[in-house]
N, C-alpha and C positions, 0 to 999 in steps of 0.2 A: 221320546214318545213312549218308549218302553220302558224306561224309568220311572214313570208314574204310579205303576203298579207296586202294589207292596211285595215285598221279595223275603224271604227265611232261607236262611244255610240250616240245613239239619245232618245232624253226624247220621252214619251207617253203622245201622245195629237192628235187633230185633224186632224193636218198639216200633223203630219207623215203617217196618213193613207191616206189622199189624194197623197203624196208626193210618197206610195209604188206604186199604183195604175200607176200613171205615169210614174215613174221609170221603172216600167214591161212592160210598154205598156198593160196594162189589158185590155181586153173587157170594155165597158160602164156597162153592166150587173153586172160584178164583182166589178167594183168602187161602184156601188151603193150598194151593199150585202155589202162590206167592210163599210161605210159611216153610211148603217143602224145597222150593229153589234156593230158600236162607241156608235150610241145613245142608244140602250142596255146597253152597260159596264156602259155610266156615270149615266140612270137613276137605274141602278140593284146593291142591294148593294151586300158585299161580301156573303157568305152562314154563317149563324151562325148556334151555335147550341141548337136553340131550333127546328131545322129543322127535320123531323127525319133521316134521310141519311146522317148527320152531327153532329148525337147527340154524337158520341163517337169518330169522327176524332178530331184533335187537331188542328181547323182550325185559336185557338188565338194564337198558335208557328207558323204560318205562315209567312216567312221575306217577306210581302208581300208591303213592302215600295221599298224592293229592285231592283222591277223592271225595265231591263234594256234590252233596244232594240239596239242589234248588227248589223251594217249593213258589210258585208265580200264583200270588193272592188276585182274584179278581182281575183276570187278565185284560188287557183294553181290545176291544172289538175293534178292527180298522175295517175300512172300506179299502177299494182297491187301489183308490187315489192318494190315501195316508200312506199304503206301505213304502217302507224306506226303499229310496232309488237303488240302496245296493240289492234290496231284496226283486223288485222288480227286473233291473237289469240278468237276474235267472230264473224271469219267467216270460211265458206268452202272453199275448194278449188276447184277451178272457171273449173277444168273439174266436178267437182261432182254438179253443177247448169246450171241451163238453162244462167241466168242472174245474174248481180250486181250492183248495186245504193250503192253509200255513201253518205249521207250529213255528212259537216262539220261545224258548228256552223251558220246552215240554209241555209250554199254553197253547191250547188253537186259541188264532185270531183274528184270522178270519176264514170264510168258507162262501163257495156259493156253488150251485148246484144247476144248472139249466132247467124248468118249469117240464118239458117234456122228457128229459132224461130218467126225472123224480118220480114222473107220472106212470114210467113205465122200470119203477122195482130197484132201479140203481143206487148203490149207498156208497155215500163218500165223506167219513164221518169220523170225527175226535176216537180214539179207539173206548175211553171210559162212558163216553153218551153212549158211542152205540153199544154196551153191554148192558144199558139199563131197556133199550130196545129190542135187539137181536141178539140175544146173550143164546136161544138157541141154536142158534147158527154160528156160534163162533165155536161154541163148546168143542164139538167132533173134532174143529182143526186144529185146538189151541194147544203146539207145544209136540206136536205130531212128527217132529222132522228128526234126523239121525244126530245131524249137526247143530240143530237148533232147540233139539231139547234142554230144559236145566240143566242136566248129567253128564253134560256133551264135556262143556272144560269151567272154569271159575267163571270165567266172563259169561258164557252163558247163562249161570247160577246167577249172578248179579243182573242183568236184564233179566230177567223173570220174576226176582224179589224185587227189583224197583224199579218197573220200567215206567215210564210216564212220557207222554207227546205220541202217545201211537195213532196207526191211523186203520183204519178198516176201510176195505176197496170190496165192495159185491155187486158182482153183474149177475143177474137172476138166469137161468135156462133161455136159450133161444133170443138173448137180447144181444144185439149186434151193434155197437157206435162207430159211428164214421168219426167223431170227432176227438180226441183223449184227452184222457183226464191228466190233472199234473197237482204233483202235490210236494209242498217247500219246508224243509227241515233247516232251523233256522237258529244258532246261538250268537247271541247278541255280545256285545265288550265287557256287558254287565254279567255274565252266565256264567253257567257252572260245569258238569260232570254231563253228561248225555248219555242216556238208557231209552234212545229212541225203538218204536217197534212196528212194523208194519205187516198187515194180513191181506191179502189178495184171495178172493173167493171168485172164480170164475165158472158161471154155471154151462151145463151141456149144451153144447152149439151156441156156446155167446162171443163175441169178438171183443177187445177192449184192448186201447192204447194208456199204458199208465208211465208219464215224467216223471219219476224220483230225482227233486236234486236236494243238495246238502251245502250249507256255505256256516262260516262262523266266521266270528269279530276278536276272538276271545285276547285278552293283554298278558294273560298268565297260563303257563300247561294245564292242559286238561284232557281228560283219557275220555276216551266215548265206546260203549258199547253198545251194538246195532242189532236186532235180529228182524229178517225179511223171511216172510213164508209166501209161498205163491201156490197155491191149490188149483188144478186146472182140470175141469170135467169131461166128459167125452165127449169131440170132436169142439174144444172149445180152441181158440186162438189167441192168442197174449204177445203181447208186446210189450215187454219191460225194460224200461231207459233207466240206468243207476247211476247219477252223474253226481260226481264227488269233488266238492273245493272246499274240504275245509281250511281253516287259517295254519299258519305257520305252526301253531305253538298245540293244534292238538293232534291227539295220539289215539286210532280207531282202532276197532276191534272190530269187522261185521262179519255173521254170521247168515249167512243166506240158502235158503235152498225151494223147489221146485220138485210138484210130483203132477206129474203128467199121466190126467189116464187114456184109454185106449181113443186111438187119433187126435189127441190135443197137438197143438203146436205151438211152441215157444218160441219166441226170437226175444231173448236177452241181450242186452249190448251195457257194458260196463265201460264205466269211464272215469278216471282218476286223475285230479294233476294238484289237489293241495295234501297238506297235513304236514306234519314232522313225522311219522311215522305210521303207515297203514297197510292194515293185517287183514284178508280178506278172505273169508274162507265161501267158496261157491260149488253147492250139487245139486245136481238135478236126477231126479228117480222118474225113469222112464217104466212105468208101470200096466202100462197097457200094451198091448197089439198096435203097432202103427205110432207109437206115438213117433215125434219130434223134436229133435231140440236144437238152436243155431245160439250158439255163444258165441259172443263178442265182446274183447277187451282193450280200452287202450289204455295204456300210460304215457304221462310228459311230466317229469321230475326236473327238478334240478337243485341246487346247490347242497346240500346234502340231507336231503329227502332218501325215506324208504318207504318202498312200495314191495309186500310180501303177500302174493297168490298162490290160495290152494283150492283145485278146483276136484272134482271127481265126478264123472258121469257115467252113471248106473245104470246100466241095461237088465233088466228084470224079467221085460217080455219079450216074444218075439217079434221078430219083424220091426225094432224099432232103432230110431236114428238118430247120433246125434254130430254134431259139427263145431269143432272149437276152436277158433284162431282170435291169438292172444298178442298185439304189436304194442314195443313200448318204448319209448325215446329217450334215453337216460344222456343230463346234460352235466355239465360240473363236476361234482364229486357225489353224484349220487347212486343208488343201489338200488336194481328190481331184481327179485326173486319170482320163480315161476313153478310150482310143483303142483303137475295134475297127473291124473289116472284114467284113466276108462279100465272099466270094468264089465265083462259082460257073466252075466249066470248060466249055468249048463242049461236051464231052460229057455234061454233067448236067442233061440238060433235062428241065422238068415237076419242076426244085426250086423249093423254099421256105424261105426265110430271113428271118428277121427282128430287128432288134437293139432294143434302146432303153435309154437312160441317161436315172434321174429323180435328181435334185439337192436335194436340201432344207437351205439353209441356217440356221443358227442362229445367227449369231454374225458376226462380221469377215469368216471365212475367205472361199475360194476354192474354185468347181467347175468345171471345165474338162469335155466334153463332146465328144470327137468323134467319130462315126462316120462310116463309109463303106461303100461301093459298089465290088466290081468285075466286071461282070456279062459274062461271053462267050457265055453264052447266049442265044436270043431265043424261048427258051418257059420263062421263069418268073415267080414272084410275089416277090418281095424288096423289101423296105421296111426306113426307117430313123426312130426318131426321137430327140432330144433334150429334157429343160425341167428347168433351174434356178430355183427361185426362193425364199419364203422363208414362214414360215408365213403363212396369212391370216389376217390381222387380224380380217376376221368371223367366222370359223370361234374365233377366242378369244373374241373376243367373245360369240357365243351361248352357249358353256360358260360363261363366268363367267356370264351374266345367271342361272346357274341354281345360283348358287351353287359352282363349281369353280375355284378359285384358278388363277391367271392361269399359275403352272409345273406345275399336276398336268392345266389344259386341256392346254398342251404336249406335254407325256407322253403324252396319249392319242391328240392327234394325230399325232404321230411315229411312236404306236405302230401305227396305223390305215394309214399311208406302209408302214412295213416286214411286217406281218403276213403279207400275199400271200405274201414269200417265205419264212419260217418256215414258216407252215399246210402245206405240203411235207415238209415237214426228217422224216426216218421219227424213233420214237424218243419217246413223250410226255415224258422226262424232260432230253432233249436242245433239245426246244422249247422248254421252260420255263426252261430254265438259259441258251435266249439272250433268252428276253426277262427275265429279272434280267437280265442282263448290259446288255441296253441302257437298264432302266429304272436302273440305278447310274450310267450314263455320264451319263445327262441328270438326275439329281441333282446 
């Protein structure tokens, strides 16, 4: 279906970034952000690891020679019924959402938007259309974040000279949805390199449910760089779902972060269980009075998969919260790494932060665990914890004595570790599809 389309490999170099620019008809502003994120990537080398955010990812397995820029001529428009089964099987069903965005190996292909959603300001839209529509509105936030600017490290240098399949999320002031939006990041068998990008614009007193999920087909390595911004207005609400399967053979990079201003609330919830290797880096800038923020992580690895988190949560103002529990199930010979921070400012006193990584192994692998502390305040409440360890043996034991085979006890106790942060997830058919998903991993 997605072979029909005409396809170009184009090398990485200068030409192509001037050459997208044009292509898109981009604003002048944007050519020159793309132009300056090039001379980033050629003077930044790649991240080693004597760095410490890279001390434990495996960033010399990286097939980072492989990079290869897809360009999808005339992409084919599907309805809901064309998309392929395995794309469907990680979505909802389009009355149980407001809206739907697909990309396909950087093409949208389809989209649909609810009549009364549209009618009242909501954008949910290819990220290059909507810059020939709302190019002012994107401007202010484009490229705003610590971690998610060009300058940050090379891979962010490289999503900002080539990014392509973005998506643009804006809920206008005082717009509230009951229903969320879900939008599908998608590389086919035929694909390439991924420089996917996503903008969340959420205006003052608006509510909005946004599904990110991620899945690929790919046959050969391929590295993907990711950047997510989430801009949240005062007393705005967010719910952001990051659900991550890509295939065996690719290797991520995402860059994500979050500024919260005075009483917004965040509930992020992260969820990983494919790739050959992925690199996550997550902040949130608590920038107002009041603000909020609830993180949620899982991971379910196995045979030797890596899963490497770096989180940091920024207290800037006063009086703000945030909450971070991170559970990850490492199976066979595989590796999670966990390094976060909270950080609070001399001026953010009367905050609250608190982090904690649980470990559950299963197998050979490895959990690595570190949090931290950097407190300039001397009126707050901030705590941290850590525990790796591995199923109890009594905990099996009293299932089997009651007749439950010694891998479906397992199952239930894993399932019982991760449930907390599902029972959250909005969505009944999106909770359900993660716990299949972890009950196949642990078959």
């Amino acid at each position: 279906m997605m072979g029909a389309a005409q396809r170009t490999l184009l090398s990485l170099d200068a030409d192509l970034v001037a050459w997208l620019g044009e292509h898109y008809g981009e604003p002048d502003w944007l050519r020159a952000a793309r132009e300056e994120a090039w001379t980033h990537y050629e003077a930044l080398p790649y991240p080693h690891r004597k760095e410490e955010a890279w001390r434990r990812a495996p960033i010399d397995r990286f097939p980072l020679e492989t990079f290869r820029f897809l360009m999808l001529h005339e992409a084919p428009q599907l309805t809901y019924a064309d998309l392929p089964p395995f794309w469907l099987r990680h979505l909802n069903r389009e009355s149980e959402v407001s809206g739907t965005l697909v990309h396909a190996d950087g093409a949208l292909v389809y989209r649909a938007l609810r009549p009364d959603v549209a009618a009242r300001g909501v954008v949910v839209d290819d990220l290059q259309h909507a810059l020939l529509t709302h190019a002012d509105l994107i401007r202010p936030y484009w490229g705003r974040g610590v971690w998610t600017r060009a300058g940050f490290d090379r891979f962010t240098a490289l999503n900002a000279a080539l990014w392509q399949g973005g998506v643009l999320v804006y809920v206008p002031d005082g717009v509230r949805m009951s229903l969320p939006l879900q939008v599908l990041t998608a590389y086919t068998a035929a694909g390439a390199s991924g420089f996917p990008r996503l903008l969340l614009i959420a205006g003052a007193g608006s509510q909005v449910t946004l599904l990110h999920e991620h899945v690929s087909q790919e046959r050969t390595p391929e590295v993907n760089s990711e950047v997510v911004e989430l801009h949240l207005g005062e007393r705005a609400r967010v719910r952001y779902v990051h659900l991550q399967h890509w295939g065996e053979q690719r290797w991520s990079v995402t860059h994500q972060e979050a500024h919260l201003a005075r009483d917004a609330y965040l509930q992020w919830s992260s969820f990983s269980f494919g790739g050959a290797v992925t690199k996550d880096f997550m902040r949130v800038e608590l920038l107002g009075p009041d603000a909020q923020a609830l993180l949620h992580g899982v991971t379910c690895i196995n045979n030797h998969q890596v899963v490497d988190q770096s989180t940091y949560q920024h207290h800037v103002a006063p009086q703000t919260q945030s909450n971070l529990l991170f559970r990850n199930v490492v199976l066979d010979e595989a590796q999670s790494v966990f390094y976060g921070m909270i950080r609070v400012e001399p001026e953010a006193q009367q905050s609250r932060g608190y982090q904690a990584s649980n470990n559950l192994l299963l197998g050979m692998g490895r959990a690595h665990a570190i949090p931290g502390l950097e407190i300039l305040a001397n009126d707050v409440q901030c705590s941290h914890g850590a525990t790796v360890s591995r199923v109890d043996e009594e905990q099996l034991f009293y299932l089997q004595a009651r007749a439950i085979s010694r891998a479906a006890a397992q199952r239930l106790i894993v399932g019982g570790f991760i449930e907390p942060l599902i029972a959250p997830v909005p969505q009944h058919e999106t909770r359900e599809r993660l716990r299949d998903d972890l009950r196949l991993r642990l078959e």
